[in-house]
N, C-alpha and C positions, 0 to 999 in steps of 0.2 A: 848610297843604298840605305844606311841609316837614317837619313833625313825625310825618304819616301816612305820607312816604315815609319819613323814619326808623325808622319805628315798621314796619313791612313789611319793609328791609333788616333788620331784626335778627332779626324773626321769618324768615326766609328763610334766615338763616345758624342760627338755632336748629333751623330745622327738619331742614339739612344736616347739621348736629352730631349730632343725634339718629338719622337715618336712616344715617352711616355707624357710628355704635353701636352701630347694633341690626344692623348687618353684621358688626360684628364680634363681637359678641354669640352670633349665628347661625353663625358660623363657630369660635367656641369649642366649643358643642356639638357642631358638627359631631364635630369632631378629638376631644370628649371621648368621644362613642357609638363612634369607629373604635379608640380605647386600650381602652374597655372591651371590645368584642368581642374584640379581640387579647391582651388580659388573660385575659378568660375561657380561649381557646383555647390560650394559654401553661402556665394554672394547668392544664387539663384535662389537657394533656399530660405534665406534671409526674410523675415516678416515684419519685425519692428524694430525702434530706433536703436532699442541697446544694445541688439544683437550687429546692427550697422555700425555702431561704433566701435564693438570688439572689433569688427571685422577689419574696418580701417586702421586701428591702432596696429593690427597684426599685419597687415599689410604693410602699414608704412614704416615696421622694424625690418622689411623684407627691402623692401624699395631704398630706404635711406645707405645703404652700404655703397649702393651698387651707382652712386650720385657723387661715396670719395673714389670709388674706383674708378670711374670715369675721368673725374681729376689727375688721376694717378695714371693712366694710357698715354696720354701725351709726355710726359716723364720720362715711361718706360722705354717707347717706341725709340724715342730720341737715342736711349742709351743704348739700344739695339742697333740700330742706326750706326754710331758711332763705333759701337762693336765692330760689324757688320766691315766700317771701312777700316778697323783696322786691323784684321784678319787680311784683307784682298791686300791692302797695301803688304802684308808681311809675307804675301804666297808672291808677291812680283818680282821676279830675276832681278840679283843686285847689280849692275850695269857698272864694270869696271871699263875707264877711258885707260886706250893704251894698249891695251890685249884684244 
């Protein structure tokens, strides 16, 4: 009975883990569709060269992060991954020979 309760708090706190991630998950896009529309409408405006060049310098501090993060997914995934099997292998009935 104790190990069912344990086994229920952790999925409970997995599950809060996960739902405040995928808030903030939802809330990164958010903020990235409101850069981009205000990007579009900065570039649209745009008349001459210097103002294109702020524009791409500000841009490419935007873009350059998101080129290590990208690097950093395969990383991550992996270690989720690995999580992931060593969770299920530790929920498997321990299979005593003999009984």
């Amino acid at each position: 009975m104790r190990s069912l309760q344990i086994l229920f708090e952790d999925m409970n706190i997995r599950m809060m883990d996960a739902h405040q991630s995928a808030t903030h998950l939802k809330d990164l896009w958010t903020m990235l569709a409101a850069y981009i529309d205000s990007s579009a409408n900065e570039l649209a405006a745009i008349t001459d060269d210097q103002a294109l060049m702020i524009f791409a310098m500000q841009f490419q501090g935007v873009v350059t992060p998101w080129l290590e993060i990208r690097g950093m997914t395969t990383q991550l995934l992996k270690i989720f991954d690995s999580a992931l099997d060593q969770f299920q292998r530790e929920q498997q009935p321990v299979i005593v020979e003999g009984r």
